[in-house]
N, CA, C and O atoms as a DFTB+ gen file, in Angstrom:
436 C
 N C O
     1  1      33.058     -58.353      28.484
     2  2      31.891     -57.806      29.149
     3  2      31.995     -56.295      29.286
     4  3      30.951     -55.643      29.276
     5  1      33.237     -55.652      29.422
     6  2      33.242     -54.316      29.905
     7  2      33.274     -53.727      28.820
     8  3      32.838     -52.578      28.739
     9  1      33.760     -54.334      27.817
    10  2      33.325     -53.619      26.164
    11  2      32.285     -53.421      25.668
    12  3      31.694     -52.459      25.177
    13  1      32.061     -54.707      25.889
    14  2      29.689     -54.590      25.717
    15  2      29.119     -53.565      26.427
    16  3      28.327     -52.895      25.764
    17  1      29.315     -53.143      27.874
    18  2      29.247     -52.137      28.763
    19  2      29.062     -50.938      28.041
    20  3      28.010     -50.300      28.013
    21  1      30.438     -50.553      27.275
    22  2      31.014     -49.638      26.960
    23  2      29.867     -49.031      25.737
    24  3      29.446     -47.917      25.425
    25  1      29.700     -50.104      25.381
    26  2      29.171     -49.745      23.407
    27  2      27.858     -48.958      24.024
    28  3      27.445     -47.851      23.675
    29  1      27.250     -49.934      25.155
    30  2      25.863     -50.037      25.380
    31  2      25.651     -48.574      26.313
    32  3      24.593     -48.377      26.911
    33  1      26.649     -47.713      26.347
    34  2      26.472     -46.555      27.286
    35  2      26.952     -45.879      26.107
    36  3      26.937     -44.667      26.321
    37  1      27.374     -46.157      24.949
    38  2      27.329     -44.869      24.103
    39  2      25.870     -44.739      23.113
    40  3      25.342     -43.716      22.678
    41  1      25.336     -46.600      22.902
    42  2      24.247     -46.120      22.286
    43  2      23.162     -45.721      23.094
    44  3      21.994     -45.819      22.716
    45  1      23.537     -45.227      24.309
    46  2      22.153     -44.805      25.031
    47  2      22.584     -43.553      25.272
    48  3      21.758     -42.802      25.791
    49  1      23.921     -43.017      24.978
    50  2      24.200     -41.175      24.939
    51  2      23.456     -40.780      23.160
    52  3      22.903     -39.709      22.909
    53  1      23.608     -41.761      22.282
    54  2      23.167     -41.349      21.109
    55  2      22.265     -41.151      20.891
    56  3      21.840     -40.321      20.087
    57  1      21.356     -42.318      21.969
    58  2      19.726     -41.978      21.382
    59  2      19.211     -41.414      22.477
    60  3      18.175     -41.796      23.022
    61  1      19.927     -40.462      22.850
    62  2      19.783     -39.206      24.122
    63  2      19.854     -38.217      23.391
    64  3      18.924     -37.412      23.340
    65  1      21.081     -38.062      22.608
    66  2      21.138     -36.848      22.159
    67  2      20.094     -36.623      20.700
    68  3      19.684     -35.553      20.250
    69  1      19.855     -37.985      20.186
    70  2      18.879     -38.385      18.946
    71  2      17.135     -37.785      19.457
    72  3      16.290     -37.425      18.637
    73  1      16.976     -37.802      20.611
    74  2      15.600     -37.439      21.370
    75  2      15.851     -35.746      21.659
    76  3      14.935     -34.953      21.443
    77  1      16.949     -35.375      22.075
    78  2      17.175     -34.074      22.246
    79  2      17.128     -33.147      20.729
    80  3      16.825     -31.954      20.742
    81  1      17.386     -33.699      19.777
    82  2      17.529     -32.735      18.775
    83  2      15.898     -33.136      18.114
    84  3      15.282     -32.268      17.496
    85  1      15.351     -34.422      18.308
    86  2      13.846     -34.415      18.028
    87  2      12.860     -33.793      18.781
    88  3      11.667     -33.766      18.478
    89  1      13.561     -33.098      20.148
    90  2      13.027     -32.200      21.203
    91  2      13.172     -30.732      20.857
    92  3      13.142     -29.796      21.657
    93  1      13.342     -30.670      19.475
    94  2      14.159     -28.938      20.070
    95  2      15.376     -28.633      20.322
    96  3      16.054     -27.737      19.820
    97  1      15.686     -29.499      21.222
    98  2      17.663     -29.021      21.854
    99  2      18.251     -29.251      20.776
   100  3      18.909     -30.291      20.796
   101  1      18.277     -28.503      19.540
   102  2      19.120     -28.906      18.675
   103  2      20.564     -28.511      18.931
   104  3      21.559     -29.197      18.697
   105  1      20.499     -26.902      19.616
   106  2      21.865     -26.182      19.869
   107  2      22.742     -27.004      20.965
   108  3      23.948     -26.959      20.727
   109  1      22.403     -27.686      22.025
   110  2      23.117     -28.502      22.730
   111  2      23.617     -29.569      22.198
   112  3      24.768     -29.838      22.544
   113  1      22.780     -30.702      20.991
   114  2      23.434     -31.887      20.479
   115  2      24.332     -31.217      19.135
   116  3      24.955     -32.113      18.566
   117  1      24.460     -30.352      18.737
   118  2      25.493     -29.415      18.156
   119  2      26.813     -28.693      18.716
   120  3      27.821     -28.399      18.075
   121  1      26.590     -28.516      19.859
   122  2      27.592     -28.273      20.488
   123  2      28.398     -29.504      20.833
   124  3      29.551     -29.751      20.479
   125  1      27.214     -30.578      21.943
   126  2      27.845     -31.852      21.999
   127  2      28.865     -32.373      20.844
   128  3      30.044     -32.587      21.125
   129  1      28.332     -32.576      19.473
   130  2      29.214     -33.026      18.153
   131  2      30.026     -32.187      18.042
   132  3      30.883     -32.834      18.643
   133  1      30.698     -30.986      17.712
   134  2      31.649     -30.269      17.962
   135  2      32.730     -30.947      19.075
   136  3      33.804     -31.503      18.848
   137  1      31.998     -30.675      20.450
   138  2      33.216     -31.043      21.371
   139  2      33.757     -32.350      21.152
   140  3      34.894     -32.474      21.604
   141  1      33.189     -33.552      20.486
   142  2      33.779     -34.878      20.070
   143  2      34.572     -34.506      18.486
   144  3      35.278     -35.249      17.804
   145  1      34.263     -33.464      18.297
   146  2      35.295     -33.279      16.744
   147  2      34.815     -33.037      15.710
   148  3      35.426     -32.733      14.686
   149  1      33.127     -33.189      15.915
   150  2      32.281     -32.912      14.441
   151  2      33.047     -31.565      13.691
   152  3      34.145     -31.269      14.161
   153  1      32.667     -30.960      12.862
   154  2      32.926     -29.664      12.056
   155  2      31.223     -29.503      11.864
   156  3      30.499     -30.499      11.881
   157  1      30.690     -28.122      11.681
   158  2      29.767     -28.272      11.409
   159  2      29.703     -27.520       9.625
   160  3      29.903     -26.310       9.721
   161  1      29.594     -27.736       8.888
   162  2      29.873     -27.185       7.171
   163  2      29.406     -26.379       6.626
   164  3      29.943     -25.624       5.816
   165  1      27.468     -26.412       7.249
   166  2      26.813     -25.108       6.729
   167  2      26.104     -25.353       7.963
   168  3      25.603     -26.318       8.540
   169  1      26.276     -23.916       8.177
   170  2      24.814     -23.673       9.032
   171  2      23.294     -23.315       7.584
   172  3      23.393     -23.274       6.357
   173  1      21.784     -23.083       8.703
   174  2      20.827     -23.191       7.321
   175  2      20.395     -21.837       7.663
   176  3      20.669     -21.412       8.786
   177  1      19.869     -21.239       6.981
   178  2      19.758     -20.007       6.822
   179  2      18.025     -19.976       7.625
   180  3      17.831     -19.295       8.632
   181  1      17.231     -20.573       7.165
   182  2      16.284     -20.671       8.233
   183  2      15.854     -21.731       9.292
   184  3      14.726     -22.052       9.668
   185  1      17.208     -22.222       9.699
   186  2      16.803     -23.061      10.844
   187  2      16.465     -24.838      10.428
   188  3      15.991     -25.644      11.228
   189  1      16.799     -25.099       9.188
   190  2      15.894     -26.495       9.184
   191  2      16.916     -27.736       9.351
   192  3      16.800     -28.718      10.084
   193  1      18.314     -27.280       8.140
   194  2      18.856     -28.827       7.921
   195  2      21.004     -28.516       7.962
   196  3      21.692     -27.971       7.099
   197  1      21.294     -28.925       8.853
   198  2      22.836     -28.395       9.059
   199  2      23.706     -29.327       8.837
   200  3      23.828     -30.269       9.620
   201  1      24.583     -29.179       7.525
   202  2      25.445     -29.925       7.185
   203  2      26.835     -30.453       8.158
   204  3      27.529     -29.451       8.335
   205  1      27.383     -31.511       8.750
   206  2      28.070     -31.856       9.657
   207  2      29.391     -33.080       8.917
   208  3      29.293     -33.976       8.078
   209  1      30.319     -32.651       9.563
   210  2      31.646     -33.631       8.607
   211  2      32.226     -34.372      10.286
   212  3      32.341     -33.599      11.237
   213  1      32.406     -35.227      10.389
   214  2      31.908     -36.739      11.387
   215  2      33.524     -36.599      11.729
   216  3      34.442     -36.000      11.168
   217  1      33.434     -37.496      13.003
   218  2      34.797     -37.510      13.327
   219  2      35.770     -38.386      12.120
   220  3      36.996     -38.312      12.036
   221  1      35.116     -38.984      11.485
   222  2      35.906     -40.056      10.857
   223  2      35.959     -39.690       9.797
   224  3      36.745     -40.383       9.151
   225  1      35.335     -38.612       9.010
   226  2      35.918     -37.396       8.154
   227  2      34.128     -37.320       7.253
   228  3      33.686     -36.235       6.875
   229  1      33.273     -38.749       7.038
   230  2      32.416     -38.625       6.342
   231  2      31.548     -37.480       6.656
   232  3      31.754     -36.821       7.675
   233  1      30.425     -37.153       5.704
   234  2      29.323     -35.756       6.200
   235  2      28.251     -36.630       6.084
   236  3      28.114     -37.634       5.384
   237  1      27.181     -35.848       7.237
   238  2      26.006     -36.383       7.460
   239  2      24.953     -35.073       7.371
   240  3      25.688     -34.330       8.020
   241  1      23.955     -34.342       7.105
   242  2      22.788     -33.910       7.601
   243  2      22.017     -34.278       8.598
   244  3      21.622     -35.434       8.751
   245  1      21.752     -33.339       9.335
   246  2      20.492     -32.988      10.180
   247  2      19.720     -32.142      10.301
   248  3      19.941     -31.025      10.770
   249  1      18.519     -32.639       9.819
   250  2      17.613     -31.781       9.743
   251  2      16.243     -31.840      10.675
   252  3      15.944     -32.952      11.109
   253  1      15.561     -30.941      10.944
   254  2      14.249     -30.504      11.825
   255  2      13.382     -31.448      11.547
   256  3      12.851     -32.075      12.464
   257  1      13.151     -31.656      10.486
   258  2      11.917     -32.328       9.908
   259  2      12.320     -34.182       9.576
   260  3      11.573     -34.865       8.875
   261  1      13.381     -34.649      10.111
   262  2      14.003     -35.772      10.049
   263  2      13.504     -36.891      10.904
   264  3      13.667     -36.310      11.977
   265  1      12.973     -38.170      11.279
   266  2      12.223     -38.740      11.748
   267  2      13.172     -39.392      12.654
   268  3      14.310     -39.580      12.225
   269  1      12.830     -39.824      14.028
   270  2      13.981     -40.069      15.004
   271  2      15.075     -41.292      14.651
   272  3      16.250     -41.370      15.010
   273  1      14.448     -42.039      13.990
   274  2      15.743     -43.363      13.581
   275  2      16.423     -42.487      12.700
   276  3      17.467     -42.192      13.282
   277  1      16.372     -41.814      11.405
   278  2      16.851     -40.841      10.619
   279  2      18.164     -40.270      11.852
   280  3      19.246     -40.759      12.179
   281  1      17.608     -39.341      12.171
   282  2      18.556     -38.872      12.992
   283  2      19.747     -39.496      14.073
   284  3      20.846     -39.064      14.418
   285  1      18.979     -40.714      14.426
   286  2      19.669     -41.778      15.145
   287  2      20.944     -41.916      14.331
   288  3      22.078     -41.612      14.704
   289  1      20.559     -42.451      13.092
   290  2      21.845     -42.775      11.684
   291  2      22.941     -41.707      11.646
   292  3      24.165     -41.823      11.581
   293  1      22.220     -40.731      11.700
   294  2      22.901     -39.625      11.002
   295  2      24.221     -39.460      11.982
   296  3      25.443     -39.429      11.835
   297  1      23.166     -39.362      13.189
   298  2      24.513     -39.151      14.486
   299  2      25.575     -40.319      15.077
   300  3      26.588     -40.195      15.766
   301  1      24.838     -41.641      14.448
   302  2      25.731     -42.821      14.698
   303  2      26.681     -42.785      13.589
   304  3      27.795     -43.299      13.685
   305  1      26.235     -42.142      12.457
   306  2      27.439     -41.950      11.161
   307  2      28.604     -40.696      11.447
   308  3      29.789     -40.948      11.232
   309  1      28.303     -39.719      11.803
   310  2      29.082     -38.829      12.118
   311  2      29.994     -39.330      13.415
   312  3      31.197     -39.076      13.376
   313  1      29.499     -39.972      14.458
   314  2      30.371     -40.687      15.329
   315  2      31.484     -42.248      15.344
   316  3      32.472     -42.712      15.912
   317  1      30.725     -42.484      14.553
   318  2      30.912     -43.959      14.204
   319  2      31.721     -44.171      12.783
   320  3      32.724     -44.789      12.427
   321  1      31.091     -43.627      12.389
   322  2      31.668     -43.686      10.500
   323  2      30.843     -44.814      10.131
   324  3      29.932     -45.356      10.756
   325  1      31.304     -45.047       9.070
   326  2      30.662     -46.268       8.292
   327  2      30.322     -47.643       9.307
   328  3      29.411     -48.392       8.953
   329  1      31.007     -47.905      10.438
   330  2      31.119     -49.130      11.197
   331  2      30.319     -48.556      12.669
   332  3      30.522     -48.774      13.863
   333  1      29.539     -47.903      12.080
   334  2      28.575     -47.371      13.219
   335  2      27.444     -48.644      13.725
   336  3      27.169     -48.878      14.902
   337  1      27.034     -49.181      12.852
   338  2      26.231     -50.492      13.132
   339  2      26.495     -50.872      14.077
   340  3      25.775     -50.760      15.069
   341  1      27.912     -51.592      14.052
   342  2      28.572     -52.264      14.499
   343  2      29.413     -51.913      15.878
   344  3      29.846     -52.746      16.674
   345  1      29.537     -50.512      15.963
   346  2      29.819     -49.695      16.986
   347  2      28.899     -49.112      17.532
   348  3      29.243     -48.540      18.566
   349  1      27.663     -49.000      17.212
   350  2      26.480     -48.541      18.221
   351  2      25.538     -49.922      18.222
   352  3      26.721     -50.252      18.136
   353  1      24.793     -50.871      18.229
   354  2      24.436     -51.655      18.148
   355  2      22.942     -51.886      18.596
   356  3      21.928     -52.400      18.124
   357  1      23.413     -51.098      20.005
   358  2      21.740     -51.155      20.260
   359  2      21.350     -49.338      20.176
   360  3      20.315     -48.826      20.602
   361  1      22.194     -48.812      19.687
   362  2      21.352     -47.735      19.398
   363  2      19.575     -47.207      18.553
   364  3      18.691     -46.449      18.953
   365  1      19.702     -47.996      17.368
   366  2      18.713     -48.418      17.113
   367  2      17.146     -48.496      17.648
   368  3      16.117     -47.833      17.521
   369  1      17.613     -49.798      18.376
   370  2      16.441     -50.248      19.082
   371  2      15.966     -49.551      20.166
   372  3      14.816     -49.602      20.601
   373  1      17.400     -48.526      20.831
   374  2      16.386     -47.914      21.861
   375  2      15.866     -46.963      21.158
   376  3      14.914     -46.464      21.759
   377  1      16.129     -46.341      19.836
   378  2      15.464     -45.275      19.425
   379  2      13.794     -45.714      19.194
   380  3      12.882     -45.046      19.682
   381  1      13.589     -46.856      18.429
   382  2      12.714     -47.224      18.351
   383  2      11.684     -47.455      19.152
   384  3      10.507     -47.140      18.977
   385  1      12.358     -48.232      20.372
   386  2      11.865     -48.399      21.645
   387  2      10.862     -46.846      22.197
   388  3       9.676     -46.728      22.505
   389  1      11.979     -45.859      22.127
   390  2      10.989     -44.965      22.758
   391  2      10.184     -44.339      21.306
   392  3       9.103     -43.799      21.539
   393  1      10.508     -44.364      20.243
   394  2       9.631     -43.946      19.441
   395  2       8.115     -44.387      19.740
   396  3       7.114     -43.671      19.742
   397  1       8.220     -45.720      19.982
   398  2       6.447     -46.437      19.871
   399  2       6.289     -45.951      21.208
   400  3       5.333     -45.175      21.171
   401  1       6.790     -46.024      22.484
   402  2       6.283     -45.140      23.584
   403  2       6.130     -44.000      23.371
   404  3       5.397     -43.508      24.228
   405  1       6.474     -43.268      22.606
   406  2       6.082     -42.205      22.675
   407  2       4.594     -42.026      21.619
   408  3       3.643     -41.270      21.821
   409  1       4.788     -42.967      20.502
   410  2       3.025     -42.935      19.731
   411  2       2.493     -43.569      20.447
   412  3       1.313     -43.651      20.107
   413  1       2.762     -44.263      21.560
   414  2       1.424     -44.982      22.231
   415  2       0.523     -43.619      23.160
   416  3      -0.670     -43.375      23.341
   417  1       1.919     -42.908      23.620
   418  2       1.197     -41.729      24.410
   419  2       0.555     -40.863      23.733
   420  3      -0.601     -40.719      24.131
   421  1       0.925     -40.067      22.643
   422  2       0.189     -39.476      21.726
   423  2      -1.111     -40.466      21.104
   424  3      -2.033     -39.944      20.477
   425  1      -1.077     -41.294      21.248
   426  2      -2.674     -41.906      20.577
   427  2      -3.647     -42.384      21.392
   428  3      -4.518     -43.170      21.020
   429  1      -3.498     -41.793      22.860
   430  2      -4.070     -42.187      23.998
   431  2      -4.346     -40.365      24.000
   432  3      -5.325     -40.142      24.712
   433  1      -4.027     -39.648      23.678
   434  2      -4.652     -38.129      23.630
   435  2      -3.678     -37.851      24.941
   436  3      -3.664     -36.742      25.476
């Protein structure tokens, strides 16, 4: 139970920080990945897409124009590695979750 706990409070820091970099805060969920060990590989010359090498050594992109599950992946791969599925689990779904809350609000004006 306290493992399930565990998973289920990191996929809700992921798709925290997955909403923050679809917010703008890109420089904070960049810093965040750093302090867990990311490397970051290239910065972009105008701001769009920043190459990142994962704690578990693989590289991921993130970019501006990246759609929030996109980014969800990207940051569950750089944290997770390949067994990110499986180590974030419900990350996913909460991304999703607030994705459609958030088009329900935008299509209500």
């Amino acid at each position: 139970m306290l493992f399930a706990a565990q998973k289920s409070n990191c996929s809700a820091r992921l798709a925290e920080m997955t909403w923050d970099w679809c917010d703008g805060r890109t420089g904070g969920v960049l810093t965040w990945l750093q302090r867990l060990g990311c490397r970051i590989l290239s910065r972009p010359e105008r701001g769009e897409t920043w190459m990142l090498e994962g704690i578990a050594g693989g590289n991921a992109a993130l970019s501006r124009g990246h759609d929030p599950a996109t980014i969800a992946q990207a940051l569950g791969f750089l944290c997770g590695g390949m067994l990110w599925p499986q180590a974030f689990p419900e990350l996913l779904p909460l991304v999703t979750k607030e994705w459609r809350r958030r088009s329900r609000v935008e299509a209500r004006g």
